[in-house]
Every structure is written in C-alpha cells, then in structure tokens.
N, C-alpha and C positions, 0 to 999 in steps of 0.2 A: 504494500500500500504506500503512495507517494504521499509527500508532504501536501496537507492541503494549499489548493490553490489560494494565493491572491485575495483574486477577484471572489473567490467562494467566501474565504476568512471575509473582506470587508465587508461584504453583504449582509452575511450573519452579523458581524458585531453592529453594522448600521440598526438590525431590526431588532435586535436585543436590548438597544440603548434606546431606542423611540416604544419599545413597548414595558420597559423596566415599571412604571406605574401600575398599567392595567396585568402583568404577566404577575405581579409582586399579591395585587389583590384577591385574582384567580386562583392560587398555588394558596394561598393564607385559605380562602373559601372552602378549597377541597381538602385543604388537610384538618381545617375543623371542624367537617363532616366525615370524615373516615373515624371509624369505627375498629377499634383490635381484636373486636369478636364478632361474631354472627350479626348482621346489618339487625335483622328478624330481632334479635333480643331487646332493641327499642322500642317495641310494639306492647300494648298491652293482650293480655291472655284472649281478651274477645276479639282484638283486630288479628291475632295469630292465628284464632281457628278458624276466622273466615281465609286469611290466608292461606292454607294447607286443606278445607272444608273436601274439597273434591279429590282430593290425592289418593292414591292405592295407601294401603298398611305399614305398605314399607317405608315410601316415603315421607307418609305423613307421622311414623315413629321420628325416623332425623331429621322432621323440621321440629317436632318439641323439641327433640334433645339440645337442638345449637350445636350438635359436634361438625355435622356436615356440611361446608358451600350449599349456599344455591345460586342456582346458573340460571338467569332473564335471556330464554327466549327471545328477540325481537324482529319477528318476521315479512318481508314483503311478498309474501305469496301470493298469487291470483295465478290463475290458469289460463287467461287468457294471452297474456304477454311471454310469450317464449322465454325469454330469459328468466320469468318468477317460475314459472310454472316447475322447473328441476328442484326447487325449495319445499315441497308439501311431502316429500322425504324424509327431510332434515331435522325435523322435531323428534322424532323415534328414534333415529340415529345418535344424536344429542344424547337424548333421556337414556339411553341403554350405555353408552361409553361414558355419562359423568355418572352412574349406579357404576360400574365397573371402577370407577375412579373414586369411588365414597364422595360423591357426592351429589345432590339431588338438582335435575333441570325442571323448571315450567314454562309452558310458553306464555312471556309475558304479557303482550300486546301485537296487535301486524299493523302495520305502517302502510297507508295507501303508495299505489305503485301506477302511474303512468306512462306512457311512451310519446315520447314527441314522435318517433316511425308513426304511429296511429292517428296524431293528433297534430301533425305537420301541415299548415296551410288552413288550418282548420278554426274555429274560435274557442273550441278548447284548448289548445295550444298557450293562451293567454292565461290561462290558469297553471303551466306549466312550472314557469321559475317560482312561482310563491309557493309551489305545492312541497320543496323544499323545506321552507321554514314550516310548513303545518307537519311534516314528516318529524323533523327535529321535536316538535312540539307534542306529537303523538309517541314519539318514544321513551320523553320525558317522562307522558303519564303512564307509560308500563313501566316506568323506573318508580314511581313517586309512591307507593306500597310500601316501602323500604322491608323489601320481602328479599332483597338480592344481594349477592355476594360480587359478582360479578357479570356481564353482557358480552352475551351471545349474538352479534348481529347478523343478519342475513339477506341479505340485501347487492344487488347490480348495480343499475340504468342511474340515468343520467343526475337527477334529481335525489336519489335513492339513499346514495352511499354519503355524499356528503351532509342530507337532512338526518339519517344514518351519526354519522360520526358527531354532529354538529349536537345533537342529543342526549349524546353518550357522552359527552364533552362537559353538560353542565352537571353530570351526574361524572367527573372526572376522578374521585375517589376509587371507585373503581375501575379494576382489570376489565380491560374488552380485547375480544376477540372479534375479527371480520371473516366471516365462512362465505366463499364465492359460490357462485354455481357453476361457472365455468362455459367456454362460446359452445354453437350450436358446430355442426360439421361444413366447411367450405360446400357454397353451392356456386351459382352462377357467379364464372369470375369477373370481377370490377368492374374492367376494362369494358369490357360485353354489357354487365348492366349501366354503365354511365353512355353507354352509344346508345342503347333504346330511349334512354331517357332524354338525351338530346333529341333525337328521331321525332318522339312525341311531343316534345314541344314544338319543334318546326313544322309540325302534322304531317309530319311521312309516313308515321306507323299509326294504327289504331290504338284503342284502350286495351283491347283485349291482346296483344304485342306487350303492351305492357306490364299488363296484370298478369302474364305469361312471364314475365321476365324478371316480376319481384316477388313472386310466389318461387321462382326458384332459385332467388338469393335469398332468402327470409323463411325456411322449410322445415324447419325442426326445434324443437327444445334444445334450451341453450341460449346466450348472447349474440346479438347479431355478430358476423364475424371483422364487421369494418372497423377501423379503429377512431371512431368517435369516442361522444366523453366517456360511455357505460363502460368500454374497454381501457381509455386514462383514468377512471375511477377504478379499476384493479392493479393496474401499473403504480398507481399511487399509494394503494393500502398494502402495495408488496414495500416499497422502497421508505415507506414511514413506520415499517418493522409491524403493521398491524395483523398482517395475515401470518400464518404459517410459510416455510421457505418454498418458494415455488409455487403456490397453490392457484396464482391467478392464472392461468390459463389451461388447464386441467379440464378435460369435458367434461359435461355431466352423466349421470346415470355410468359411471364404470367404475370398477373395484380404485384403483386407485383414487380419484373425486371422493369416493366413500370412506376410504380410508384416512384420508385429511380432514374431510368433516367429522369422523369420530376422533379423530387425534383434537382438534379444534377444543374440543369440550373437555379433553385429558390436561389438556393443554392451561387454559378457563380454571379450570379445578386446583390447580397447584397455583395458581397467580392472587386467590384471594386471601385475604386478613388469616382464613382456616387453613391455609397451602404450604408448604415448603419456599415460596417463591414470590410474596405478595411484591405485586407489581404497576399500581393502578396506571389511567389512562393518562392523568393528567404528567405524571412522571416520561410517559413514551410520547406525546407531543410535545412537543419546544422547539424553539427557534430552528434548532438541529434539522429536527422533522422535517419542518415545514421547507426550506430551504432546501433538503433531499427531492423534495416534492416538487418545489421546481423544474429542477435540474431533472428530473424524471420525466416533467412532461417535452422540456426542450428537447431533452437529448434522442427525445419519442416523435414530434413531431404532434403530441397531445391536442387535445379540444382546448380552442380558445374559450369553453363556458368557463372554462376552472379559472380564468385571470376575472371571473367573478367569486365561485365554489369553493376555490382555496382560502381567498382573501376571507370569507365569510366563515370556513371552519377554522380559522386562524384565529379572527377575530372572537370566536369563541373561547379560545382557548388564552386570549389574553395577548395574543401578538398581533404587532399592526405592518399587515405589507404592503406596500403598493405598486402598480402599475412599472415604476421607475425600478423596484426588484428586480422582477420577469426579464425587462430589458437588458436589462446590467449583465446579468447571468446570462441573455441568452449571446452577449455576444462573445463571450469566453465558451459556452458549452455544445461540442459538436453533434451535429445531428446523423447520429448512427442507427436509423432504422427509417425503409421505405415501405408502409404501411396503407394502404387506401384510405383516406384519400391522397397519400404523400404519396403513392405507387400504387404496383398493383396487387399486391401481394395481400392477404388477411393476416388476423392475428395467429389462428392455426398456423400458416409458415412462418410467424413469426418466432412462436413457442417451437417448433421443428426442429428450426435454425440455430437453436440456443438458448432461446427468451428471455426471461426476467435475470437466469442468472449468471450468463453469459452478459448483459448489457449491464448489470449491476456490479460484477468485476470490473469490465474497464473503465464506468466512471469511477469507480474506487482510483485504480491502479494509477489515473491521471491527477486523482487531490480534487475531483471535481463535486465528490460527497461526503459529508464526513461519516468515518465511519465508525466514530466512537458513540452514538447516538445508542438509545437506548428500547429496543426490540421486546416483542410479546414472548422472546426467545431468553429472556433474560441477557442475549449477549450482544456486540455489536452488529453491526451490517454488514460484516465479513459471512455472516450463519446463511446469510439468501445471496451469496457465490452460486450456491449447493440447488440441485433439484432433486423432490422425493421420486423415491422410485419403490417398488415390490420387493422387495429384497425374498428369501425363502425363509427370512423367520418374522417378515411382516415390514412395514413402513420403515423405509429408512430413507436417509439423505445421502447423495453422492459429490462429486464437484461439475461443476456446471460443464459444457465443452468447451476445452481450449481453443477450438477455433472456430469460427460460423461454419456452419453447414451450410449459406446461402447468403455470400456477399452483395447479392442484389436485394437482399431483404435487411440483414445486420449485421453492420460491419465493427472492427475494433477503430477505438480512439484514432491510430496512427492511421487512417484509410478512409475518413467518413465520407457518407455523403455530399456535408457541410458543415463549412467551419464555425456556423452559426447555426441557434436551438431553432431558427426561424421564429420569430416572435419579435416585434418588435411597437414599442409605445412611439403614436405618434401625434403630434402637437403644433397648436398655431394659432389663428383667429379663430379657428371653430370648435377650440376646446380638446379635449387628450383623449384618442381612442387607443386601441390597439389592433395590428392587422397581424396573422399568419400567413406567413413568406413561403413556408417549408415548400409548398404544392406551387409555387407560382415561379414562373419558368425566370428567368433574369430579363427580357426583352420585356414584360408586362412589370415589372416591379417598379415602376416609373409611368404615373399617367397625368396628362395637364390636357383639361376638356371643358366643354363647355358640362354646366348644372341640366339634369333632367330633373326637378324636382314633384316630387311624391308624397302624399300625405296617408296612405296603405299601401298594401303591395298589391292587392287587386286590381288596384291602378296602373301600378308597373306591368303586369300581364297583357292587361290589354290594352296598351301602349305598345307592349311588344308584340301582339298577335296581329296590331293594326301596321305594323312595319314602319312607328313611328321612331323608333330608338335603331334603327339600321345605322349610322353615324357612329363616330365619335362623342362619348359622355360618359359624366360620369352621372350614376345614377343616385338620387339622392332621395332615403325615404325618412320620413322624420317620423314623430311623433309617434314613437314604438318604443321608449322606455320605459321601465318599472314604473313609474306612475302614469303613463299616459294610457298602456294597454294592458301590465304586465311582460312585457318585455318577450315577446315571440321570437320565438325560430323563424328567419326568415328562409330558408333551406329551400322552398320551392322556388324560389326566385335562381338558383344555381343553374340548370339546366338551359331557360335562357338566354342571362347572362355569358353563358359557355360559349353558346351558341353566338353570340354576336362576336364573342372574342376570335371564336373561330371565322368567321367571316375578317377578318382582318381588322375590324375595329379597335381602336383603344377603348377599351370600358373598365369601370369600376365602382364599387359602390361604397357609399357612404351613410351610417345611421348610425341614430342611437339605440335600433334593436340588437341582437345578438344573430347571430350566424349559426348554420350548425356547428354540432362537433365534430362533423365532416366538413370542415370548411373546406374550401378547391381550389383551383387554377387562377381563378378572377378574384384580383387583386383588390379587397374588402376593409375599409375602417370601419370598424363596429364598436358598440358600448360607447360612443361618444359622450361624455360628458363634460358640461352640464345636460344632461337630456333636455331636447325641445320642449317640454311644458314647463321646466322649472326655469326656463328665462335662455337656455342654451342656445348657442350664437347659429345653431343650423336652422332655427325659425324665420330667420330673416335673409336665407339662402334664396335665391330668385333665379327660375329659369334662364339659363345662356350664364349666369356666372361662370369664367373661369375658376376651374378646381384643380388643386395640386395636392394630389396623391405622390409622395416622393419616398417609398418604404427602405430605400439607403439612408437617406438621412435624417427620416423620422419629422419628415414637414406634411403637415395637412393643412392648406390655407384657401381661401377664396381671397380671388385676387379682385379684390374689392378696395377702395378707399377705407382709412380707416375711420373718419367722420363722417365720409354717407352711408357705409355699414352702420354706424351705432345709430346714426337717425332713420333708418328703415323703419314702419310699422309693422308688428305681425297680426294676422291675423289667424286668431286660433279656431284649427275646424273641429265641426260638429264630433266630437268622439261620445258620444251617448251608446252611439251600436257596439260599443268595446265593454260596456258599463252591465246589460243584462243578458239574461242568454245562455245556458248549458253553465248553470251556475255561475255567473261570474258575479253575480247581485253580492253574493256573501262576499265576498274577496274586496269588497271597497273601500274599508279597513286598510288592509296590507297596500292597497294602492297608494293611499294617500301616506303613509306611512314609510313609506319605501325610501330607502336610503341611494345615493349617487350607484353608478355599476363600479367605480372602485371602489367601491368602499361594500363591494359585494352584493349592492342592492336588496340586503338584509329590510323585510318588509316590520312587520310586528314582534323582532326580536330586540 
C-alpha cells in the first residue's frame, strides 16, 4: 500500500476541519445513546412483551433473558421490481444463521422501494428523490422500538440504499450490516439497446421494437445490469467497508449470494454491545469513508445522483462535503472501469474481470484510498482486496486477481482509461452545477450555442419531434429542482439529445433537474444551483442566449451582459400540474422544505 496521496490527504483534512462542529455533536449523540447491554433492557416489562409477543419459544426465551443480540431486519422487498424481489428470501436466511450464531433476528420494518426504470418520464418520477428521505425516515421507525442490537439492511436501487444508510445513521450506535441482492444475468447488450432507443425516437422503429428490446435487457431477478446509481450504491457500500468483502456483485438466488447473506447476520451478531466485536455505525463512517466513496465513484465512472446521495448521507453523519470535493479528487483519480453507460460492457463483466477487489487494490496500491478506515470487518480496506468464494469447508475469502481479465472493461492505475474520475463542478453566471465527462467523447466536451429554453421536458420532445432543435443549442430546461417538481430524472430526454449529436450538431443540456444514473454521451450540466424557483440565475435565461458549456475548465456562462442579465424579468410558469396527481399532494411539505442539490437537497430532514 502507497503513501496516501496528496490530493487525497488535503481533501480529507479540508472536510474534517469544516465538519469538526457538526461530526463533534453527532459522535457525543451516538455514544450517549449506546447502550453496554441488550438495547431491549430499557424497555419496561409491558413494552418487552409486546416486543417479543409473536416470537416462537425459542426466541422469545432470549429476548427475556438479554443474553442474546437482536438483529433489525430492514427490508425493501416488493416483487415487483427485479432487483427487491431476490430479498423475500433473506428474512429466513437471516433468522436461521443469527439462531446459529446465539442470536435472535426480526424483521423490523420494509422501506418503500421505487424505480425510476418504471417511473422514468413519468409524474411519478417527481416523487422519486424525496422518496429517499421518507425511506430514511421509515427505517428510523423500525429502529425506534429500541428492540435492537444491531441493523440488518437490505436494500438496492437508487433511492434505496442511501434513504437505507441515511437511517441507520441517526440510529449510528449501532453495528449495521448492508446485505445486496446482487444484478440480474447480462441480456441484450448496451450497444444494441441504446440503437433501438435512438431508432424510436427518430421513429424508424415501432413500440413494439422497443418493448422487444427492453424486455430483453431488463428479464430476470436481480439488479439491472447497467451501471447506474443502484449499481454505484453497491460499489459504494463495498468501498465504505459496509458490506461483507466482495459481496456487491454476486447474483442472486445461488449458493454462494446465500452464503454471504447468512455470513451477513454471523457477521451483525459479533458486532453488537453482546458480541466479541462491538462495532457501531457511527465508528465505520467518517471522513475516511466518505472520501473512499468518492474516489469509488470517480475511479467507477459512478451516477452523478450521488454528488446529491453522498453529500446527504454525509451530512447525516455529521460531515459536510461539497460539490468542490468530487472535483478536486476527480482530477487526481483515474478512471479504470468502462461500464455502460461509460462503455459497453455491464457490471456482470465487470465482477468477471476482477471487480470490486481487483479495482479496490489498485486505488489502495496508488495512496488514492485510505486504507486504514474502519470496516464491518473489524479490519482495514486491505480485507475487500479478497473475493469470497466456496471453498470445501464453506465461505471463505481468497485474493482478488492480479490482473484484469478484460482490459476493455478494468484496467490497473498505470493503464487507465482516464486520467481523470470524469466529474467535474462547473461554475459562472448561472450558478454551480456538475457534469459527467467519463461517456462524453473529447470533441463534444466543449459547446458554445445558442439557449433552446424549456420550462418541462414535454416540451423538449416535441420540439424535437417537430424538427425544431435540428441546429446547434444548447438545451435548457428549468424549473425541475427539489422544490419546483421534486427534482426528476430527466433520462428520457437522452435518446434525443443523442440523436441530434449524432446528426453533427453541437448540443447540450443545461438544468437544474438531475440526469440519470446512466448519464451518456451528451455533454449535460445538471443540479444547477440556485434552482430556478429559488431566485436561480437560469430563470432569466432567454431563447438565442449564447451558452458556454466548457467541461475542461469548469465554465458554465450565458454570454449575456452582466447588468441586463440582472435586470431581466422572470416570469414564473404555471407549475400546479407538478403539485397533485399519483400522490404528489402529500409531498408539498418536502417541496417546500427542500434544501439546495449541494447541499443534497435533503427535503424534511
């Protein structure tokens, strides 16, 4: 392992010194709620036997006694979503390995689970980023019993893992464990389904060409296998020591996946106050972490949600990051994996090729992680080098492979990709967004166009269906922050967009909605803030403005005066149809409430 780098070391101590207050508060909170015995022994005798009421004999003898942990359940299972649906296993599994392990599981609460795949273009979709904080918030109150020893989470997709962690966060006394499910089996590859989908925008193909061609990218249980945020939300909970070594990309339903999720619980079981090993959570997040976490998603090529997700599970945990973090590091940390949308490859070749612990050596071996941080393993980030395997007397850990199996997929430090994480924050008159470079070829990473300006992307479609954006432009859709709609995926607008790029067009886009976690080719500032309803300078953006997307040097400007810019009027549109609708009535709370998108656009927390 190399000397940590640099640039790594000042980052960390920058965000340890600006969160010394709030990190000082947090760690005081959680260690004067940790408990040296059994959580459960706070409880009076009548809230205990409602506690334990429906348990078998066995269990409910070692919930009186206090001798045994118990292990919180916290599920996102539903059957409909591929990716939850491997989880309605996991409960049985669990209960039967932490009885094996002296000590007792229940399942404490399940945490609503959505999919932007479902809800993409759609007006559910607006309920999407807050559904986050209501996740955090629902796992709270399976924590808030104080029936538990430690947290068992189980949890994927997008929203999932970080409302997930961000829960378990303020319940940071205790040990948590993250149990994956692991991706579904490669179907139709990338390549093939990003040409159907250009195809049917430009209306060469039909619907049912299509629905033929995402039915068999999207075909089984399991995680989709592109590497959006659901896939950077396991890359993440391997590299901030939360999962077991190896375990994110592991499929489901096979002896081995089984074998990690009943190790998970054995694992849980020795980590609490009653364990050999107490460990809680708020100990294995810190600056360390979080900063691993980065460099995990740059070096990945990760979802630009997380330069919301992270900032927002940080901020829970008492550390403050921002926007100018992500940047800093990404332009020290090399991008060693080409993953779809960064290539064409899924995460299946990616795990093939080496995966998590093969990509987790070489930032060690560069100083680019550190690797004294503190793991659900008890030891440092050297333990997830190793990948488990079957061994003939059951689970064990081996060392990761010395070389890729697939340099067009993940390469070592001295070979990458790119010498930058792709990511980068950019800044000007229209306020700080941030764009992902990784997928976007060097000739488009530089656009200066006239404004197409958009108040939905409804609009942008059929603007583009009418052959009105055939040109040069950059496209600009406003009034799509956390408080104006909930802050959408704008992800149906890609194919498009692609589509004119292809045409030789310069295009790009500019908002202050969110991208996918497949962001692509077309070269995008997103998360702008201030967002257009809170006064943000893209409200007064006017058709034909020149726009200067400049992602080398981190310039976003309208090439506007800068005293007839500030005297512009705006005029705010009707957003009422954002406001009711397939639930959105309840959420106008969280809207109004909704914090900047650096600042993670934390709604009611």
């Amino acid at each position: 392992m190399s000397p940590l780098h640099e640039r790594v070391r000042a980052v960390t101590t920058r965000i340890r010194e600006r969160s010394a207050g709030l990190r000082a508060d947090y760690l005081q909170r959680m260690d004067q709620a940790h408990g040296r015995n059994a959580t459960r022994a706070s409880l009076s005798c009548t809230n205990l036997a409602h506690g334990f009421a429906a348990s078998d004999a066995t269990d409910k003898e070692a919930l009186k006694q206090l001798r045994w942990p118990n292990l919180a359940i916290v599920s996102s299972y539903n059957d409909m979503l591929s990716a939850h649906q491997p989880l309605e296993r996991y409960p049985e599994l669990l209960k039967l390995a932490a009885r094996e392990a002296g000590a007792v599981a229940q399942f404490a609460g399940g945490v609503p689970a959505m999919c932007d795949g479902v809800t993409q273009g759609q007006p559910g979709m607006e309920l999407s980023l807050f559904s986050r904080d209501v996740i955090a918030m629902s796992t709270a109150i399976a924590l808030s019993h104080n029936m538990f020893d430690a947290t068992l989470c189980l949890g994927v997709c997008d929203k999932i893992v970080p409302g997930l962690l961000m829960g378990a966060l303020t319940f940071g006394h205790l040990p948590t464990v993250f149990v994956p499910a692991g991706p579904m089996p490669s179907g139709l590859p990338n390549k093939e389904k990003a040409r159907i989908r250009q195809l049917f925008a430009e209306g060469k193909v039909g619907r049912d060409a299509l629905l033929e061609s995402e039915a068999q990218s999207y075909h089984s249980a399991g995680t989709c296998t592109f590497y959006g945020t659901a896939n950077s939300n396991q890359m993440l909970m391997e590299v901030m020591g939360l999962h077991l070594p190896g375990a994110a990309f592991v499929p489901p339903n096979t002896p081995l996946r089984d074998a990690l999720t009943s190790a998970a619980a054995r694992r849980a079981s020795r980590m609490t106050a009653l364990g050999d090993a107490y460990l809680p959570l708020a100990q294995t997040i810190d600056e360390r972490a979080i900063v691993n976490a980065i460099v995990g998603l740059l070096a990945t090529g990760g979802s630009t949600n997380h330069t919301l997700h992270l900032v927002a599970m940080a901020r829970t945990a008492g550390i403050v990051i921002n926007w100018d973090d992500f940047s800093e590091l990404s332009d020290v940390v090399p991008l060693l994996t080409r993953i779809y949308p960064n290539g064409s490859a899924d995460v299946n070749h990616f795990h093939a090729a080496g995966g998590m612990g093969f990509l987790i050596r070489e930032l060690l071996s560069a100083g680019l992680m550190h690797g004294d941080t503190t793991t659900i393993m008890g030891t440092g980030l050297a333990a997830y080098t190793q990948e488990p395997w079957l061994s003939p007397d059951g689970l064990a850990w081996r060392d990761a492979p010395a070389v890729s199996g697939d340099t067009e997929v993940l390469r070592p430090v001295s070979d990458p990709f790119g010498t930058d994480g792709g990511l980068k924050l950019l800044q000007g008159n229209l306020g700080r967004s941030v764009i992902k470079t990784s997928a976007v070829q060097a000739h488009h990473r530089i656009v200066e166009a006239p404004a197409a300006v958009f108040d939905n992307q409804g609009d942008v479609m059929k603007a583009f269906k009418a052959g009105a954006l055939n040109r040069d432009c950059v496209v600009v859709v406003r009034y799509q922050g956390p408080r104006a709609n909930g802050m959408p995926e704008l992800h149906q607008l890609t194919p498009a967009l692609t589509s004119l790029q292809s045409k030789g067009f310069k295009v790009a886009l500019v908002t202050d909605g969110r991208m996918s976690g497949a962001s692509g080719a077309v070269p995008a500032a997103i998360h702008l803030t201030p967002e257009s309803l809170s006064g943000g300078p893209l409200a007064r953006v006017q058709d034909g403005d020149i726009i200067t997307l400049d992602s080398y040097t981190g310039v976003l400007e309208a090439r506007v005066a800068a005293d007839a810019f500030a005297k512009r009027a705006v005029t705010l549109p009707d957003l009422s149809s954002n406001q009711q609708g397939i639930g959105r009535e309840l959420f106008a709370t969280f809207r109004a409430a909704a914090g900047d998108a650096e600042m993670g656009a934390m709604g009611s927390m």
